[in-house]
C-alpha positions in Angstrom: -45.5 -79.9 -7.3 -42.5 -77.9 -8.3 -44.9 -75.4 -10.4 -47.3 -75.0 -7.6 -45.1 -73.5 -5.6 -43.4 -71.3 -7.8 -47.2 -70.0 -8.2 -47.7 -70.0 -5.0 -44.2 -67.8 -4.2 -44.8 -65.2 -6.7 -47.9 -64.7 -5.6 -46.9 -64.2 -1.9 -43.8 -61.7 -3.5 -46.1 -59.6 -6.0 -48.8 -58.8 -3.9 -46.9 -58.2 -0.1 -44.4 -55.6 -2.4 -47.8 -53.9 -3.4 -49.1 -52.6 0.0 -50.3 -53.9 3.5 -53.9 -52.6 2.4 -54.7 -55.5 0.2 -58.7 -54.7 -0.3 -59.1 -52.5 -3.2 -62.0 -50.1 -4.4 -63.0 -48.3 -7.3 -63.6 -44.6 -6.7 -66.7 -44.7 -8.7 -68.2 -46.2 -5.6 -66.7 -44.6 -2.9 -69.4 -43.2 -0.4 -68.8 -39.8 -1.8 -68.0 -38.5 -5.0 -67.9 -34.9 -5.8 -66.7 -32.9 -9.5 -65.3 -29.8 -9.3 -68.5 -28.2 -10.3 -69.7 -30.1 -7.4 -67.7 -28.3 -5.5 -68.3 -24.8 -6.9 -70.5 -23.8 -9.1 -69.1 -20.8 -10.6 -70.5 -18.7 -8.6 -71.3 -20.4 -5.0 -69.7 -23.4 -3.0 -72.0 -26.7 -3.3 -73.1 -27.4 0.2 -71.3 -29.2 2.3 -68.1 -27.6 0.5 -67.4 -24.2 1.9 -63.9 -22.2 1.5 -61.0 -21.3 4.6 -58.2 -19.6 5.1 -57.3 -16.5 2.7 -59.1 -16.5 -0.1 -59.1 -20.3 -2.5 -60.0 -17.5 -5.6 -61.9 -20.4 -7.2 -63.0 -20.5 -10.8 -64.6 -23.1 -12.9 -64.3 -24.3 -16.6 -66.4 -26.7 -17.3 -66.5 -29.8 -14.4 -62.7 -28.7 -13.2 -62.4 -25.9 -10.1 -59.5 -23.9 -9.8 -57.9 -23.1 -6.9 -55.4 -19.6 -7.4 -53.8 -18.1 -4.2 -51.6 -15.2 -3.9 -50.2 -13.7 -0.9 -52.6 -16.3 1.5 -53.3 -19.3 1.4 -57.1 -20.8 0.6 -58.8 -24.2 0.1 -61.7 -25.9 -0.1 -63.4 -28.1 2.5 -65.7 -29.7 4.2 -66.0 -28.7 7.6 -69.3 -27.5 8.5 -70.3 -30.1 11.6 -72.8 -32.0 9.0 -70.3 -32.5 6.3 -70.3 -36.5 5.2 -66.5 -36.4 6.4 -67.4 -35.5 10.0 -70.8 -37.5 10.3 -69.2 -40.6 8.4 -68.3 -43.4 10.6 -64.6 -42.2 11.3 -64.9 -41.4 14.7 -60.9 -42.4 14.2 -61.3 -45.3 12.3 -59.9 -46.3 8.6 -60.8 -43.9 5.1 -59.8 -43.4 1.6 -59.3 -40.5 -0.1 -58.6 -40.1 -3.8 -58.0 -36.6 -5.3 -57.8 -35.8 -9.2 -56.0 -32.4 -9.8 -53.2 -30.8 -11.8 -51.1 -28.3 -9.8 -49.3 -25.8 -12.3 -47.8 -23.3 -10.0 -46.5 -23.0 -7.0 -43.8 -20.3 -4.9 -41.8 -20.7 -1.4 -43.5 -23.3 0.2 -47.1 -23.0 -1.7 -48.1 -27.0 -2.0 -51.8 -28.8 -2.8 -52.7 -29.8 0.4 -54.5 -33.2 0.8 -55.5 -32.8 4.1 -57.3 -35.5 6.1 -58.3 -36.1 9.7 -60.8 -38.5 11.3 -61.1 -36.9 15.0 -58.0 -38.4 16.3 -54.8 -37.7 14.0 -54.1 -36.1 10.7 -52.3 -36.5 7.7 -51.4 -33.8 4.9 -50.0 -34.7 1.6 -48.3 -32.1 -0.9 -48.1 -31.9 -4.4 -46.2 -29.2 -6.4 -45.8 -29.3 -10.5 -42.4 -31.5 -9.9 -42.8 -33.8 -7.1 -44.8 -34.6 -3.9 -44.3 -35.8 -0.2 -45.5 -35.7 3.7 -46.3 -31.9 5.0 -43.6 -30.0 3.6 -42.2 -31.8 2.3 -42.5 -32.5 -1.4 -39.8 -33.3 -3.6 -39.1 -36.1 -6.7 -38.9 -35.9 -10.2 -43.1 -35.9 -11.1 -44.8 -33.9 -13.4 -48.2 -33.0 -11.9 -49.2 -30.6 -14.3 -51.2 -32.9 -16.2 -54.1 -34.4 -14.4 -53.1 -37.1 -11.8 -55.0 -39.1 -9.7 -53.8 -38.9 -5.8 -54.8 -41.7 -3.4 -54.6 -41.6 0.3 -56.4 -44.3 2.9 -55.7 -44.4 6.7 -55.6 -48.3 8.1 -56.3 -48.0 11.6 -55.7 -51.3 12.6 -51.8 -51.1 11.2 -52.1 -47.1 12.0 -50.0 -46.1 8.9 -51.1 -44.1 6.0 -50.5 -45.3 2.2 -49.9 -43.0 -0.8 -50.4 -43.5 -4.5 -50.1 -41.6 -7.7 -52.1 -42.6 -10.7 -52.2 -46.2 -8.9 -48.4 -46.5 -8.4 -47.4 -47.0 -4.3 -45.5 -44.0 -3.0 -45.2 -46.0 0.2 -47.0 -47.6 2.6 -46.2 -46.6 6.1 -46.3 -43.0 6.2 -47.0 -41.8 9.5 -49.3 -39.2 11.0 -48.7 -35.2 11.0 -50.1 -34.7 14.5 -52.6 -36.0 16.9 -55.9 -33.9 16.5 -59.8 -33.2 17.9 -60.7 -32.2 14.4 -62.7 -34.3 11.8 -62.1 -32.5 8.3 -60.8 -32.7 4.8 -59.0 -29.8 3.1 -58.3 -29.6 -0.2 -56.0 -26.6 -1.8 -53.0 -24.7 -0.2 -53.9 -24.6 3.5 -50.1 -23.9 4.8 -48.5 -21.5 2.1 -49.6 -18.6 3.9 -48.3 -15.9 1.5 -46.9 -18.4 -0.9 -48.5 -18.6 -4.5 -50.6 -21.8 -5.6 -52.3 -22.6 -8.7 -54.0 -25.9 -8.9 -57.1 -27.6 -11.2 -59.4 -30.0 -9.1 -61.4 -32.3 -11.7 -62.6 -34.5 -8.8 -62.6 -35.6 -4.8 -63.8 -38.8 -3.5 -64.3 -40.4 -0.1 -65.3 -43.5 1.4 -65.2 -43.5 5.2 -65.8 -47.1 5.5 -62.4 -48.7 5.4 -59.2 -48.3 4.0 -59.3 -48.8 0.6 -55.6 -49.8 -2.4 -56.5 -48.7 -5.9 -57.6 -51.4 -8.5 -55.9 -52.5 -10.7 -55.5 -51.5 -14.4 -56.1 -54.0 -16.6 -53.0 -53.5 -18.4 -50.9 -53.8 -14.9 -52.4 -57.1 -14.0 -52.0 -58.6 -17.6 -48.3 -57.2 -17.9 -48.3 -58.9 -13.8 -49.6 -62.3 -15.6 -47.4 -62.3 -18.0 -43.8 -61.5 -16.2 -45.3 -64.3 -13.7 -45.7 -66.7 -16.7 -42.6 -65.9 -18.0 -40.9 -66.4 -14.7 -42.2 -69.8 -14.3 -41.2 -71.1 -17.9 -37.9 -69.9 -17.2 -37.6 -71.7 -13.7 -38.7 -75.3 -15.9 -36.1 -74.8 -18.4 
């Protein structure tokens, strides 16, 4: 009886420490799922993606879309009134966004934006080459250089916003940026505004169904299993 509830206990501790959105979804099926090539071509923007702001200066190698500003900012989005972010089934509710980019330059307060809103409210998320944060404000000790894999997802029921980096919680009660009319998803530096940003986008996917944790690696739930196990054979000693 005495095992069962030592079970039963870490179970409760592991996966409350995790997030408050439990459900999790591979972005291979998310609702949308979009390459950079599928975002520009190399010579065009892939409808529904168009370009805002300054100039995004985009180029392509291979499947990966670069994003260069210089003296304004730039970024690609969907925003077109027919876009599958605005005629998803937000209409204020819960979605998950996951974004794979590198960002290898940045000046003043240039940032990759990750930029959504259902209709209601907003959130923005920043990454520079060394850290990341709410709107303005990144910061931390990350190197986001090398590809990483961004996760955001809106839980309207709890109305908090969770973060993740290559499946790791940033935290899980990040509030909104504003209160807004728009529906629209921006991805590159939309605030800079004369700053400089240089950032690789290998991939952008939505779902606008729910709000949605990463899953799990396989390595994270065995190395989870095992420190588990461990725990418990120590506790019967």
């Amino acid at each position: 009886m005495k095992l069962k509830y030592t079970i039963a206990a870490l179970a409760v501790t592991t996966f409350s420490a995790q997030a408050a959105i439990t459900v999790t979804k591979d972005a291979g099926v998310f609702g949308n799922t979009y390459t950079g090539a599928e975002i520009y071509d190399g010579s065009a923007y892939v409808s529904p993606w168009n370009e805002a702001g300054g100039s995004a200066n985009p180029t392509l190698v291979g499947s990966i879309a670069t994003i260069t500003t210089s003296g304004s900012n730039g970024w690609f989005q969907q925003d077109n009134g027919t876009s599958p972010w605005e005629t998803g089934t937000l209409a204020g509710g819960s979605w998950t966004l996951e974004v794979e980019a590198s960002v290898s330059a940045v000046t003043g307060a240039g940032a990759l934006a990750i930029w959504g809103a259902n209709g209601s409210e907003r959130f923005i998320w920043h990454v520079t080459p060394t850290g990341s944060g709410e709107f303005l404000a990144a910061s931390g000790s990350e190197d986001n250089t090398v590809s990483t894999t961004w996760r955001v997802a809106y839980d309207s029921v709890d109305d908090d916003y969770s973060v993740w980096r290559n499946g790791v919680l940033k935290g899980d009660s990040f509030g909104q940026q504003a209160g807004t009319g728009s529906t629209r998803l921006i991805i590159g530096d939309c605030c800079g505004n004369g700053d400089h940003l240089t950032a690789a986008v290998s991939n952008v996917s939505f779902d606008t169904t729910g709000a949605f944790a990463p899953v799990p690696e396989p390595s994270s739930t065995a190395l989870l299993g095992l420190g588990g196990l461990a725990l418990i054979l120590r506790r019967r000693k």
